[in-house]
VOBA-1610 file (N, C-alpha, C; in pm, whole numbers, padded with zeros to 5 digits, always signed):
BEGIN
Unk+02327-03095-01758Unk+02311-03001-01646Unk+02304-03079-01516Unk+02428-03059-01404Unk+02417-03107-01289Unk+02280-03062-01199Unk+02265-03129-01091Unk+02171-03119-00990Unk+02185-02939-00943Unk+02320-02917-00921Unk+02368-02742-00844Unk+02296-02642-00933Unk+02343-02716-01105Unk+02283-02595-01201Unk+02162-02585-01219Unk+02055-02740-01231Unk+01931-02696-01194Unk+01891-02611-01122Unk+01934-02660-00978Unk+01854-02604-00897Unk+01865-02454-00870Unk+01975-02394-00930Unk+02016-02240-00945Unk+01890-02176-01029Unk+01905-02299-01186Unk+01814-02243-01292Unk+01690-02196-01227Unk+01632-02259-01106Unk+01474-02321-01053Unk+01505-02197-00964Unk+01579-02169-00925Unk+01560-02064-00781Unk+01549-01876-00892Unk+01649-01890-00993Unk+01641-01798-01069Unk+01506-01746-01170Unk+01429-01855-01181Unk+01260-01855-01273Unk+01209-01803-01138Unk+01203-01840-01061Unk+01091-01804-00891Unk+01150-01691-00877Unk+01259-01596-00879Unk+01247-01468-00823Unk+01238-01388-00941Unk+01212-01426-01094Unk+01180-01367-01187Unk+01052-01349-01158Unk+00978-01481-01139Unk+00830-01476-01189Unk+00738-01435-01065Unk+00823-01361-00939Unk+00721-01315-00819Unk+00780-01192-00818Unk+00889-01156-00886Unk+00939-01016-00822Unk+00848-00908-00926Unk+00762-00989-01031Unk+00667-00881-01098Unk+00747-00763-01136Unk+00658-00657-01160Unk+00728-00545-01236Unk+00792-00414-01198Unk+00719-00399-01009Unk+00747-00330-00927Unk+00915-00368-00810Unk+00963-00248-00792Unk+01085-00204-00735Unk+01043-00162-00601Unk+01119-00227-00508Unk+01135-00129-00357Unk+01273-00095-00368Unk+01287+00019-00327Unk+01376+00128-00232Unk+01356+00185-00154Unk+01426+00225-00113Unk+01463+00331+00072Unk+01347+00463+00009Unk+01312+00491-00116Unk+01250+00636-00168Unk+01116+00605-00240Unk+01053+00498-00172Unk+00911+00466-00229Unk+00927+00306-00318Unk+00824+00304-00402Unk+00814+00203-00525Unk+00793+00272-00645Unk+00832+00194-00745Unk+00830+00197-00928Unk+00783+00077-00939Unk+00669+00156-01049Unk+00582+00070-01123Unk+00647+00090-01259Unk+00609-00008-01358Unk+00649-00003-01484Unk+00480+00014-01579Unk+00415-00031-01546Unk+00302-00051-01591Unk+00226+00105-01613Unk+00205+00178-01709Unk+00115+00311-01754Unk-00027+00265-01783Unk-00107+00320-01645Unk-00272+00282-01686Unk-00300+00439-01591Unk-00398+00481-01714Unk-00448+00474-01816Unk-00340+00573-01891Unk-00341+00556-02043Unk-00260+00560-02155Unk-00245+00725-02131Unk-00359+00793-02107Unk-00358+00945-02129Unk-00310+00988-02019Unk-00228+01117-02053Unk-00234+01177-01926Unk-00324+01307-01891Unk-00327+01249-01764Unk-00413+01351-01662Unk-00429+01464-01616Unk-00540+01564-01667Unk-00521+01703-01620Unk-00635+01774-01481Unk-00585+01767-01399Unk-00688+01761-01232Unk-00754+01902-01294Unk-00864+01906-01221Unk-00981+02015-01254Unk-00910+02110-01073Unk-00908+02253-01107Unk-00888+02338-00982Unk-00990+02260-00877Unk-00971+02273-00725Unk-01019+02292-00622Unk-01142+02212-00658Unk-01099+02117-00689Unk-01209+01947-00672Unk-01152+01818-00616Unk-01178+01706-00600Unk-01130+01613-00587Unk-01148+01516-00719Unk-01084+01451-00787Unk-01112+01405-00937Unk-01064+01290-00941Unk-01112+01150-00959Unk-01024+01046-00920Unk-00972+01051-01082Unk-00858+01002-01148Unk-00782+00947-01207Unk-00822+00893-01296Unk-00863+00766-01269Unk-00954+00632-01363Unk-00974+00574-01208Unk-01127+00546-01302Unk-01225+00367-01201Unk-01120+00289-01167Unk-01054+00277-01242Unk-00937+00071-01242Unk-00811+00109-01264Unk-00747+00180-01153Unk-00648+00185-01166Unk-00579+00065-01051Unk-00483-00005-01079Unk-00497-00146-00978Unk-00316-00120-00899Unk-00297-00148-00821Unk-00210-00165-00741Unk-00062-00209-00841Unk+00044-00156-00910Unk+00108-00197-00901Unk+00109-00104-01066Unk+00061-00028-01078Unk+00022+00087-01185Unk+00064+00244-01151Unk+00095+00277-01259Unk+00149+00426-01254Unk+00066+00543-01359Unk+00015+00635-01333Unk-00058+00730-01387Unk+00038+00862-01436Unk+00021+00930-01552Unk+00080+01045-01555Unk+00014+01144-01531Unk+00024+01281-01490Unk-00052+01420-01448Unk+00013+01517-01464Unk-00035+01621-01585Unk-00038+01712-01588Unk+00003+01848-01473Unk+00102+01898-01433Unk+00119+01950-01324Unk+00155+02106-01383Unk+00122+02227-01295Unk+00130+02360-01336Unk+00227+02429-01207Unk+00295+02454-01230Unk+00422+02553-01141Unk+00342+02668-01037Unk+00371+02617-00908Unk+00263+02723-00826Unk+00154+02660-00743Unk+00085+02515-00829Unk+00027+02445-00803Unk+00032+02359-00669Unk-00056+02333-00597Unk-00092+02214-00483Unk-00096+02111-00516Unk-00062+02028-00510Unk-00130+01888-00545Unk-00188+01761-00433Unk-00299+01696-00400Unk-00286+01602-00285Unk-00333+01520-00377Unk-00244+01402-00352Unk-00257+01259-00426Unk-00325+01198-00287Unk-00430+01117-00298Unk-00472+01065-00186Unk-00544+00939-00228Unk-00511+00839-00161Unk-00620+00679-00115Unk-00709+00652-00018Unk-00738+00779+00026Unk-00842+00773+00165Unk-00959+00783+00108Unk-01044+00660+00195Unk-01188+00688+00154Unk-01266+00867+00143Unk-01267+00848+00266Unk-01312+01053+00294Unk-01270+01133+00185Unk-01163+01105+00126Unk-01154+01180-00013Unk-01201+01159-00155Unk-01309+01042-00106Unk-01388+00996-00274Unk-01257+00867-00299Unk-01187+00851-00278Unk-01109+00675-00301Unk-01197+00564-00264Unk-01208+00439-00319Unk-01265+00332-00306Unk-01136+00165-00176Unk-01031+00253-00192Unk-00907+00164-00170Unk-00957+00094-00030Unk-00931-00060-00016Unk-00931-00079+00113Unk-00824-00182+00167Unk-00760-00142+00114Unk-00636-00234+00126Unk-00528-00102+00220Unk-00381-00198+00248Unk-00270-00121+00308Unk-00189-00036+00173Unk-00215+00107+00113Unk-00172+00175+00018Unk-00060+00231+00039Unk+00037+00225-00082Unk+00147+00349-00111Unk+00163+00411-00192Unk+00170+00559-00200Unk+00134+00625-00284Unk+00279+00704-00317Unk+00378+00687-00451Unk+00490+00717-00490Unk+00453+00847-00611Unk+00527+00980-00587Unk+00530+01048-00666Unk+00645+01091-00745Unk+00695+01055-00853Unk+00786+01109-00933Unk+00782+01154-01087Unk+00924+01226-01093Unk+00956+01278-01237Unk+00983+01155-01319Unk+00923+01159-01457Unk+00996+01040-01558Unk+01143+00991-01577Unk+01193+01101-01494Unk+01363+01065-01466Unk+01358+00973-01366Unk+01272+00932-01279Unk+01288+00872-01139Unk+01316+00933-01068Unk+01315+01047-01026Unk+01338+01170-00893Unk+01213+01115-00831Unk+01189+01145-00697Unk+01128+01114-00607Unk+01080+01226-00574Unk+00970+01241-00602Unk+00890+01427-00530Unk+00841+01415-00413Unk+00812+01278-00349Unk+00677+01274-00256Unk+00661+01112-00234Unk+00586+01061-00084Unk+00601+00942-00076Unk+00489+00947+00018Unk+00415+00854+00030Unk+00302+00862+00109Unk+00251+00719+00172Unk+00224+00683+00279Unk+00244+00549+00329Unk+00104+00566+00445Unk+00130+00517+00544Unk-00007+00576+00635Unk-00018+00700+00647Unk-00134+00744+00671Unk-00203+00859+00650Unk-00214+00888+00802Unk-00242+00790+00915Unk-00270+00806+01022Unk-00246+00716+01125Unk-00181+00712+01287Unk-00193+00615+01351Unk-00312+00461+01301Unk-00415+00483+01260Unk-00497+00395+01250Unk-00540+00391+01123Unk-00484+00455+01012Unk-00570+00437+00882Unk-00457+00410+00798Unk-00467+00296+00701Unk-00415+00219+00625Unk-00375+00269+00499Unk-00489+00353+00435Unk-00446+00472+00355Unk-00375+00580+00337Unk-00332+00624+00204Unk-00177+00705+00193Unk-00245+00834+00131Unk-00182+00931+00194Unk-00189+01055+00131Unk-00067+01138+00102Unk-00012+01223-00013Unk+00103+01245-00001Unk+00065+01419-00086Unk+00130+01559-00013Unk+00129+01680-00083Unk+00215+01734-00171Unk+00213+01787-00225Unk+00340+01826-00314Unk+00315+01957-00403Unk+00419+02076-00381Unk+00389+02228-00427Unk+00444+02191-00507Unk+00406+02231-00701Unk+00515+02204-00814Unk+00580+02318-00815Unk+00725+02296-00829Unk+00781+02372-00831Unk+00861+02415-00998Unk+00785+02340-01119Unk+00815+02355-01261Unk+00670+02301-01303Unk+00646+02312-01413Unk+00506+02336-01495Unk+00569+02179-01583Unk+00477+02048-01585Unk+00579+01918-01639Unk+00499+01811-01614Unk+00545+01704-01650Unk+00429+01543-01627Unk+00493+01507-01527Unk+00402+01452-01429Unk+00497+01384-01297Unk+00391+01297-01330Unk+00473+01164-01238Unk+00399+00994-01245Unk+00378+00987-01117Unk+00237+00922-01070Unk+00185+00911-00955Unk+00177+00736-00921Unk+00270+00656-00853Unk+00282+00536-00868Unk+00178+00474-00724Unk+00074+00395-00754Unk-00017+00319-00641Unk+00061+00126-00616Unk+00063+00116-00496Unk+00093+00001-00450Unk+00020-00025-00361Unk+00017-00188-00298Unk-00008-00244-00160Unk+00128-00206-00115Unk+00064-00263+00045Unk+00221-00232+00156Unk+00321-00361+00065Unk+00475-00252+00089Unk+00613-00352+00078Unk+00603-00367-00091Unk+00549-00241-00169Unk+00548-00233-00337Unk+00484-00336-00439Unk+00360-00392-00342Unk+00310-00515-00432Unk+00192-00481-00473Unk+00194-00539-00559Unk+00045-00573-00717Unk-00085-00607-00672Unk-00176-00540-00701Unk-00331-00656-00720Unk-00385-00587-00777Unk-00531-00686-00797Unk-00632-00648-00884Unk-00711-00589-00912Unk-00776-00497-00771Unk-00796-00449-00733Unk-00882-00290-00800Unk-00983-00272-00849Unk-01003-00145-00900Unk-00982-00034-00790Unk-00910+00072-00831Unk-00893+00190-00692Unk-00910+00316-00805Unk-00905+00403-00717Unk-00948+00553-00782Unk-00847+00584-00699Unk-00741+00671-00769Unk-00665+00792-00685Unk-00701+00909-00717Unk-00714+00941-00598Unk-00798+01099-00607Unk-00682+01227-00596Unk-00699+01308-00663Unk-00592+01391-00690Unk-00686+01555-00640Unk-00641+01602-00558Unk-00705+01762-00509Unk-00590+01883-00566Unk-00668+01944-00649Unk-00562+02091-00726Unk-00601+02184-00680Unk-00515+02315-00589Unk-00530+02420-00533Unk-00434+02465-00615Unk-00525+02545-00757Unk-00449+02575-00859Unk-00373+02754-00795Unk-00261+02745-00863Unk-00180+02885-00828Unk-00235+03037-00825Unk-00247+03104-00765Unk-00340+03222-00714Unk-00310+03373-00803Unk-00355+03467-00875Unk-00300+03581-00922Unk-00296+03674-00806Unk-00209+03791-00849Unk-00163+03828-00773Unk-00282+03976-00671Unk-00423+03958-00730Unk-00483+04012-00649Unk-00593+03935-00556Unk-00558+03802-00600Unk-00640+03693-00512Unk-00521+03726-00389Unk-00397+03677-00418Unk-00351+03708-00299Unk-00360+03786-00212Unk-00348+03917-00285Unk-00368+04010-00185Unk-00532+03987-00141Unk-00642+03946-00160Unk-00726+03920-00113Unk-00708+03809+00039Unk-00615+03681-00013Unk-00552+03595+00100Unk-00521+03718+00213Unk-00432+03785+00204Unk-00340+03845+00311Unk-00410+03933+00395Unk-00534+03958+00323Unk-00609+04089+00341Unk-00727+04012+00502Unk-00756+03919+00418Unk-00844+03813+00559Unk-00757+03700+00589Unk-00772+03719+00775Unk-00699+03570+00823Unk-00800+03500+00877Unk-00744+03353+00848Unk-00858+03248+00975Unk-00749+03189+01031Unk-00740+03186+01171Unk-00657+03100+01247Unk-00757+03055+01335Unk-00690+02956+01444Unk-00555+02853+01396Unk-00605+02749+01308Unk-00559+02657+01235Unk-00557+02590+01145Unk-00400+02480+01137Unk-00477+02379+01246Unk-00580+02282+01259Unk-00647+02367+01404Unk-00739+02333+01409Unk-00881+02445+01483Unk-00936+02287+01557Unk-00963+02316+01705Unk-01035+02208+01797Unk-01223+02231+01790Unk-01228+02367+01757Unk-01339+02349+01746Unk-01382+02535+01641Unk-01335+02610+01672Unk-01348+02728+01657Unk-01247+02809+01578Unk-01262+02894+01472Unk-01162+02943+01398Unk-01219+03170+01427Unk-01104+03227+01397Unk-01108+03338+01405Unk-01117+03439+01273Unk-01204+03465+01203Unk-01198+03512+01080Unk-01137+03690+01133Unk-01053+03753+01052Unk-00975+03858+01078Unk-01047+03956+00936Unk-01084+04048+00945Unk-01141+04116+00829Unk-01080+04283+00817Unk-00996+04323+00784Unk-00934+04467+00789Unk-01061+04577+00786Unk-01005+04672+00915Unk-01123+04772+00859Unk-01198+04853+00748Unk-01103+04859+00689Unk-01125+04914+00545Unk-01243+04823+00468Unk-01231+04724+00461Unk-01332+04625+00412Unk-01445+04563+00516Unk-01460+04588+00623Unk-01534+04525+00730Unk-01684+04597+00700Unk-01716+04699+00661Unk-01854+04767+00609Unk-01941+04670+00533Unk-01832+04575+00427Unk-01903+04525+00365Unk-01954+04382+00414Unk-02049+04348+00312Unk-02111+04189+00381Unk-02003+04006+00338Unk-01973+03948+00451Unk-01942+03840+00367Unk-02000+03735+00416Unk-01967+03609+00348Unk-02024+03451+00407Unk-01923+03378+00451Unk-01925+03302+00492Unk-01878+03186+00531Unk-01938+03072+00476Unk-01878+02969+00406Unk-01915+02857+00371Unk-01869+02735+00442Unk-01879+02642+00464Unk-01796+02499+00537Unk-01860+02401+00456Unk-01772+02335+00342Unk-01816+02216+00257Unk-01703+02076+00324Unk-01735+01971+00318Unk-01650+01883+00312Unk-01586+01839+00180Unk-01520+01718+00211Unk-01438+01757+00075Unk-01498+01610-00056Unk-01634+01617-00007Unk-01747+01576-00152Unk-01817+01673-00182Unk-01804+01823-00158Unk-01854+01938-00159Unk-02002+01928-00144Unk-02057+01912-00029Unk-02132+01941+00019Unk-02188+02033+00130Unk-02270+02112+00159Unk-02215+02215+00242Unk-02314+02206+00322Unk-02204+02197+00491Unk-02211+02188+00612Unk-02262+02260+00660Unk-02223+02391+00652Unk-02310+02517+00717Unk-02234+02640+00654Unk-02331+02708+00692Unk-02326+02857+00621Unk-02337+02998+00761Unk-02297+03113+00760Unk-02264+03215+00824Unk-02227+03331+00807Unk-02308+03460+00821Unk-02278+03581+00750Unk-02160+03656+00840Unk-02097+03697+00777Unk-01971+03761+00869Unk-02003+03919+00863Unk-01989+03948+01006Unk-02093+04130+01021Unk-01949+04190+01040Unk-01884+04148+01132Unk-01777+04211+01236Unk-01601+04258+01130Unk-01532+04305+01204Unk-01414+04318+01181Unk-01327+04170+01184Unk-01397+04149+01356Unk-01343+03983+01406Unk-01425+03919+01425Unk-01418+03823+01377Unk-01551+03692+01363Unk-01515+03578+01456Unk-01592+03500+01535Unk-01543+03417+01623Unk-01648+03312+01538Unk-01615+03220+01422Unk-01692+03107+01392Unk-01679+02969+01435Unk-01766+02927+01546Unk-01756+02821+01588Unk-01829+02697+01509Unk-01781+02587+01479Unk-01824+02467+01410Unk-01961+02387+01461Unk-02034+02327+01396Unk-02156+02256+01436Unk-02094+02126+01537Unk-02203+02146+01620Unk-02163+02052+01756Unk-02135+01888+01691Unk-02177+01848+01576Unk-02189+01701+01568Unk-02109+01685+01473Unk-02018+01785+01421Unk-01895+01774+01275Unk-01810+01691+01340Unk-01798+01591+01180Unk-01672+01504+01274Unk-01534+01583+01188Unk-01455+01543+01236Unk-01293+01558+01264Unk-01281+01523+01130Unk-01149+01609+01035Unk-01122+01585+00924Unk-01086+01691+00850Unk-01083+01723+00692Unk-01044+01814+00596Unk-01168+01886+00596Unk-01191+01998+00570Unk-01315+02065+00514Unk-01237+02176+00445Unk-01326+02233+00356Unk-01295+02385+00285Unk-01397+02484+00319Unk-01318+02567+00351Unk-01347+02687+00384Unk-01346+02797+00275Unk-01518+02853+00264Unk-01481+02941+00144Unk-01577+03077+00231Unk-01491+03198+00140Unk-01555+03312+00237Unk-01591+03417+00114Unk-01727+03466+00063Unk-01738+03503-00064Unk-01821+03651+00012Unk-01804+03710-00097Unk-01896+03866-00074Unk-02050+03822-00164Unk-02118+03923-00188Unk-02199+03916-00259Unk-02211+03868-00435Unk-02091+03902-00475Unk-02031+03861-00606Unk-01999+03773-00669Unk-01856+03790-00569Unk-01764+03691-00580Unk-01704+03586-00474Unk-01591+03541-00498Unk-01519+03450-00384Unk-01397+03502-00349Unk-01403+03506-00215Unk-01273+03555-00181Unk-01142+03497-00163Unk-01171+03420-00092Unk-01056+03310-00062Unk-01134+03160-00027Unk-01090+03036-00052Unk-01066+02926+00012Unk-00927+02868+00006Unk-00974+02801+00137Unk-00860+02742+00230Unk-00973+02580+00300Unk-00864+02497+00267Unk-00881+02372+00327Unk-00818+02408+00496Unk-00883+02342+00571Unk-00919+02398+00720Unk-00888+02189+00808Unk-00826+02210+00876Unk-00837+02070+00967Unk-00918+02089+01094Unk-00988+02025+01098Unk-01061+02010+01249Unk-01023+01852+01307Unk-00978+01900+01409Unk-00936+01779+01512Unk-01036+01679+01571Unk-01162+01809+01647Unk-01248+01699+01740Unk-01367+01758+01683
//
């Protein structure tokens, strides 16, 4: 073996043994690696991480239902541990690309990515560092299910509005007359479900303004009668 063919052999072991198991493309990263073995079925309208140790350069399967919400997320505020630069790749076992998620925000390093299923099927949720690379890293991907609604929840949706949404400080609860006699609440949890504040709704039109010291972010909004629950809706507040 000449000096040319060595040194080919030597350049060919080095981009074997760094290019690891992960793929970049123009449509996210592929992982090859399945941790953990089972796949994953998200609990409705929680935040549920995945597994403790799921590490950078790993792919998860999940259970997905037609109708369904899904937010795959690496942000702390959502129960994630990640503190690294995250990418968060969603696809079919064919390699279709559902969803891609990279910064979350001018200033936050973490990835969040949504996705309505549009078939009932296993989709793979692939975690990276920035530029599709590996570490060791224990992370939790937190997965939020706004499972699919029957068809008299909806009409419950249509029946009450809250606008606008994203809201600077104040949202407008809308209550049809027909139903305005009766009593409802207002709930405001963040999204470790803990709850922020509470508010009885008297009126037709409700003007609910937010606590002066809430910071900026996701919250859920739930609006229940005496019974039951009527609707929630995840709500953005700006300031």
């Amino acid at each position: 073996m000449n000096r040319m063919q060595k040194y080919l052999l030597i350049k060919v072991l080095i981009i074997i043994c760094f290019s690891g198991t992960n793929i970049a493309n123009a449509q996210g990263c592929l992982n090859t690696n399945l941790y953990p073995s089972i796949t994953f079925d998200p609990i409705p309208n929680t935040w549920v991480a995945i597994d403790s140790c799921n590490q950078a350069g790993d792919y998860a399967k999940v259970n997905v239902i037609e109708g369904g919400l899904y937010t795959f997320s690496t942000r702390q505020y959502d129960g994630s541990n990640v503190n690294y630069d995250s990418q968060l790749t969603l696809r079919f076992s064919t390699g279709e690309v559902l969803g891609y998620g990279d910064d979350s925000g001018p200033s936050e390093l973490q990835s969040s990515l949504y996705w309505l299923a549009d078939t009932t099927a296993i989709v793979e949720i692939h975690l990276n560092q920035y530029e599709c690379a590996s570490n060791d890293s224990c992370s939790r991907i937190m997965v939020y299910y706004d499972a699919p609604v029957g068809i008299s929840e909806l009409q419950n949706q249509y029946a009450i509005n809250i606008y606008p949404n994203p809201t600077a400080g104040e949202v407008t609860i809308e209550i049809p007359y027909n139903f305005a006699n009766k009593k409802y609440y207002l709930k405001l949890f963040n999204l470790q479900g803990q709850l922020i504040d509470e508010e009885q709704i008297t009126n037709s039109q409700n003007v609910y303004s937010f606590p002066q010291n809430i910071n900026k972010g996701t919250y859920q909004v739930l609006i229940q009668n005496d019974s039951e629950k009527i609707i929630q809706r995840q709500l953005v507040i700006l300031n």
